[in-house]
C-alpha positions in Angstrom: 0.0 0.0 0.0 2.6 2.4 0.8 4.1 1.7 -2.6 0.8 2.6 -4.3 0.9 5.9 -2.7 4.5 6.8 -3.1 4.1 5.8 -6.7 0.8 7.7 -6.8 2.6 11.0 -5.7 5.5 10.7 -7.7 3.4 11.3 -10.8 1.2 13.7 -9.0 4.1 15.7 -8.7 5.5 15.1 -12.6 2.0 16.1 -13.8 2.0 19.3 -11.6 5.6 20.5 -12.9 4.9 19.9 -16.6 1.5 21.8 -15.8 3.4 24.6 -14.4 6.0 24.3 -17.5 3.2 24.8 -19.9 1.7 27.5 -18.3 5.3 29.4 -18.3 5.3 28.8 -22.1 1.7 30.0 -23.3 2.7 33.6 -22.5 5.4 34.1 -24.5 5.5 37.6 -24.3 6.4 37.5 -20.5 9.4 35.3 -21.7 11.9 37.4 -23.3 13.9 34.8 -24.9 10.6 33.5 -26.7 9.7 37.4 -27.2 12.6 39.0 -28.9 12.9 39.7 -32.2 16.0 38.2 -34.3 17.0 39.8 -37.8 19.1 38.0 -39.7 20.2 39.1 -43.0 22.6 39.7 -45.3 22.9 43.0 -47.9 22.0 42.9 -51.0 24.1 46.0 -52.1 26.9 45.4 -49.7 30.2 47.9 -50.7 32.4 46.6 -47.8 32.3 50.6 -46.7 29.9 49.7 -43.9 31.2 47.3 -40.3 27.6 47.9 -38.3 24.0 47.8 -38.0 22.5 49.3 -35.1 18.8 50.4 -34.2 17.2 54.2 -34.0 13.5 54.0 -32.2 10.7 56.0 -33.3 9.3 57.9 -31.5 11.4 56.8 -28.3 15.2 57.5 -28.9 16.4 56.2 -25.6 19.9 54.8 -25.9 19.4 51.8 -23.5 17.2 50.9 -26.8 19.7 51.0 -28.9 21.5 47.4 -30.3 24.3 46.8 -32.1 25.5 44.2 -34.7 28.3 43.5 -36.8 28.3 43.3 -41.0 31.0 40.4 -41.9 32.7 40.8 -44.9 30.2 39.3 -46.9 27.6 41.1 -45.9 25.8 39.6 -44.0 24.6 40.6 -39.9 22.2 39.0 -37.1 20.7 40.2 -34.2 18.5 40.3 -31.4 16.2 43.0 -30.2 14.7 42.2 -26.7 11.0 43.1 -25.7 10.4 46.8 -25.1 9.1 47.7 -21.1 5.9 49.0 -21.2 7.6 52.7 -20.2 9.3 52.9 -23.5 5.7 52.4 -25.9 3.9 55.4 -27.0 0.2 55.9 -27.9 -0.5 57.5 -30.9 -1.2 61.3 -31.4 -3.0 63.1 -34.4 -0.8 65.5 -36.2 -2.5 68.2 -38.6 -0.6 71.4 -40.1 -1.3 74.0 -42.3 1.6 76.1 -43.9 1.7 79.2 -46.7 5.2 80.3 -47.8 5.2 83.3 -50.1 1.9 81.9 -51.8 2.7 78.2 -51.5 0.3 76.2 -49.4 1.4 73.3 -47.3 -1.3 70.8 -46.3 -1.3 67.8 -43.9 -4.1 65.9 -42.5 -4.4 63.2 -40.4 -6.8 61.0 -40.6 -5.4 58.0 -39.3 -8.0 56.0 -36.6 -6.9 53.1 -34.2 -9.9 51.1 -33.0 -8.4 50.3 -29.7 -7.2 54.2 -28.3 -4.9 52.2 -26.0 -2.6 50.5 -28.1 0.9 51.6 -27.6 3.9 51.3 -30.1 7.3 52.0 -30.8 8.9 51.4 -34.7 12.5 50.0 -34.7 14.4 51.4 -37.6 17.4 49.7 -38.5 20.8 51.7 -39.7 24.2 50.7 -41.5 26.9 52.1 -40.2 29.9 53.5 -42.5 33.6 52.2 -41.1 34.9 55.7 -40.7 32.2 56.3 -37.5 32.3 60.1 -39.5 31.1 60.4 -42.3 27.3 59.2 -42.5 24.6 56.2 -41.6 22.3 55.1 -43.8 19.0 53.2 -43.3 18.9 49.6 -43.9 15.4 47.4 -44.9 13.8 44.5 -46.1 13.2 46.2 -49.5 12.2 46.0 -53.2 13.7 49.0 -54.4 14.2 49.8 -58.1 17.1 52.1 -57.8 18.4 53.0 -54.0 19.7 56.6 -54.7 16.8 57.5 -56.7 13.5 58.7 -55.6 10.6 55.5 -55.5 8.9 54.3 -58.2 5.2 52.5 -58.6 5.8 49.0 -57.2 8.6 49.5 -54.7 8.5 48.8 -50.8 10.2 48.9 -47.6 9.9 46.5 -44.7 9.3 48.3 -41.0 9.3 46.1 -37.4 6.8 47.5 -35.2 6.1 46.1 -31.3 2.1 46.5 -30.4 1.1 46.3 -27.2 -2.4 45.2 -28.4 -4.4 43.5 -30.8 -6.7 46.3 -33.0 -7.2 47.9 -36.5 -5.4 50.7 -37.4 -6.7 52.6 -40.5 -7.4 55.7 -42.5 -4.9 58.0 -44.4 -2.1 60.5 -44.3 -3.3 63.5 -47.0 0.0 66.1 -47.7 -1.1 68.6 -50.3 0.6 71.3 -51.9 -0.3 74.0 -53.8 1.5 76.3 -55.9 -0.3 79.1 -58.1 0.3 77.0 -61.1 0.1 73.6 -59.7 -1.7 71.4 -57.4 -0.2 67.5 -56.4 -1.7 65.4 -53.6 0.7 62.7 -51.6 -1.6 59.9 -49.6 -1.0 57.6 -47.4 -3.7 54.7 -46.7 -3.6 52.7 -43.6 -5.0 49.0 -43.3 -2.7 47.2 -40.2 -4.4 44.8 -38.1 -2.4 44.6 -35.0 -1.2 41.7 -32.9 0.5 42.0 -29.6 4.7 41.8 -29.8 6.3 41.7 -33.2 4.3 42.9 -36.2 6.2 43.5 -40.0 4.2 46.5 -41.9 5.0 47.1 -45.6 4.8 50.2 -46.7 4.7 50.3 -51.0 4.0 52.6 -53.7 1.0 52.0 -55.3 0.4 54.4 -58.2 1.2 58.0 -59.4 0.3 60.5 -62.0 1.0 64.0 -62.1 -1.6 65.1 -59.5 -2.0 62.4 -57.0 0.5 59.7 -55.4 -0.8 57.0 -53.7 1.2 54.7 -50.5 -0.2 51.4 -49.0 1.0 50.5 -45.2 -0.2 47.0 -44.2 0.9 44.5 -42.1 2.7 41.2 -43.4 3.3 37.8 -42.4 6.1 36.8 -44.9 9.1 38.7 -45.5 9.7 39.5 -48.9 12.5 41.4 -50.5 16.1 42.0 -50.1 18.2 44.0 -47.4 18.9 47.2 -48.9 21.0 49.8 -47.6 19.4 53.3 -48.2 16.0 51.9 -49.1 13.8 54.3 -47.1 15.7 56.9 -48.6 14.2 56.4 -52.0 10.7 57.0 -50.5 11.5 60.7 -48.6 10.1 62.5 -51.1 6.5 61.3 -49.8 6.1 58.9 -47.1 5.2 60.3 -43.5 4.9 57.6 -40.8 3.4 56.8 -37.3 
């Protein structure tokens, strides 16, 4: 009998530990090793004139944030970026401006709408770092890019890693208008992202243009697509403003 119950708590106390194991395990985002985001990559336009890549955060540029990685001589880098605290997320805030420079009128509305006010963000932005430490940075994505130095063209797209503290819909637009006395040309941005809590990829790609009116997609992915480009979200300056 007193085998029976030593044998009897003995897998009582196996089924309670592997119970407690699995419970540790279904919340991944309390476990930071489960949690962090890893980038591995390797650069598609690789010179040899840049050694790092590091990470600039938007709208948070604390330097405990910041992570560093080396480029081998092939190109190639890897790294892990660890869970953001809850102190370092920011919610959302409309922006709206209106601007008139010796006749020129400047326009930018906001429009953008998040189901779920509460969700809190924070955009990691990647960086290539020139061996000199002087002379310049350049940002490095996931991209399809038709020509890095040149503005973007109908078709192209760069790769973004947000963390969400939340699962909602974020939507509407980004309108910047300018007018000139002799001229009138619209730049818009439409959102479609639906959230999920930790690491989310949004795509950001030009989807058509004419003289008047340009037109940007940002939606969330589950693939990555593309190749790592240095100077990528350079080629979209000209039009692309951001959460």
């Amino acid at each position: 009998m007193l085998n029976i119950i030593k044998i009897y708590l003995f897998f009582t106390v196996i089924i309670f530990l592997v119970f407690i194991r699995c419970s540790e395990d279904s919340n991944p985002i309390e476990n930071e090793e489960h949690s962090s985001l890893f980038v591995t990559g390797k650069v598609y336009n690789f010179s040899g004139n840049f050694d790092k890549v590091y990470t600039s955060c938007f709208p948070n540029s604390d330097s405990l944030l910041k992570i560093e990685s080396e480029i081998k001589n092939d190109g190639s880098f890897n790294f892990k970026i660890p869970v953001p605290s809850e102190n370092h997320l920011y919610s959302y805030t409309p922006f709206n401006y209106i601007l008139v420079i010796n006749g020129d009128s400047s326009i930018f509305i906001d429009s953008v709408y998040i189901v779920d006010s509460r969700l809190k963000y924070i955009r990691y932005d990647l960086f290539a770092q020139s061996t000199s430490r002087i002379t310049y940075a350049l940002p490095i994505n996931l991209a399809k890019i038709t020509n890095p130095s040149e503005f973007a063209k109908v078709g192209d797209y760069f790769i973004s890693y947000y963390y969400f503290n939340a699962q909602t819909i974020i939507q509407g637009y980004y309108k910047w208008r300018v007018v000139t006395p002799d001229s009138s040309r619209e730049i818009i941005t439409e959102y479609n992202i639906i959230t999920k809590i930790g690491w989310n990829k949004v795509i950001t790609k030009f989807e058509s243009d004419n003289n008047k009116k340009a037109i940007y997609s940002v939606t969330d992915i589950e693939v990555e697509q593309g190749d790592w480009i240095i100077g990528a979200k350079d080629s979209f300056s000209n039009a692309v403003r951001r959460f």
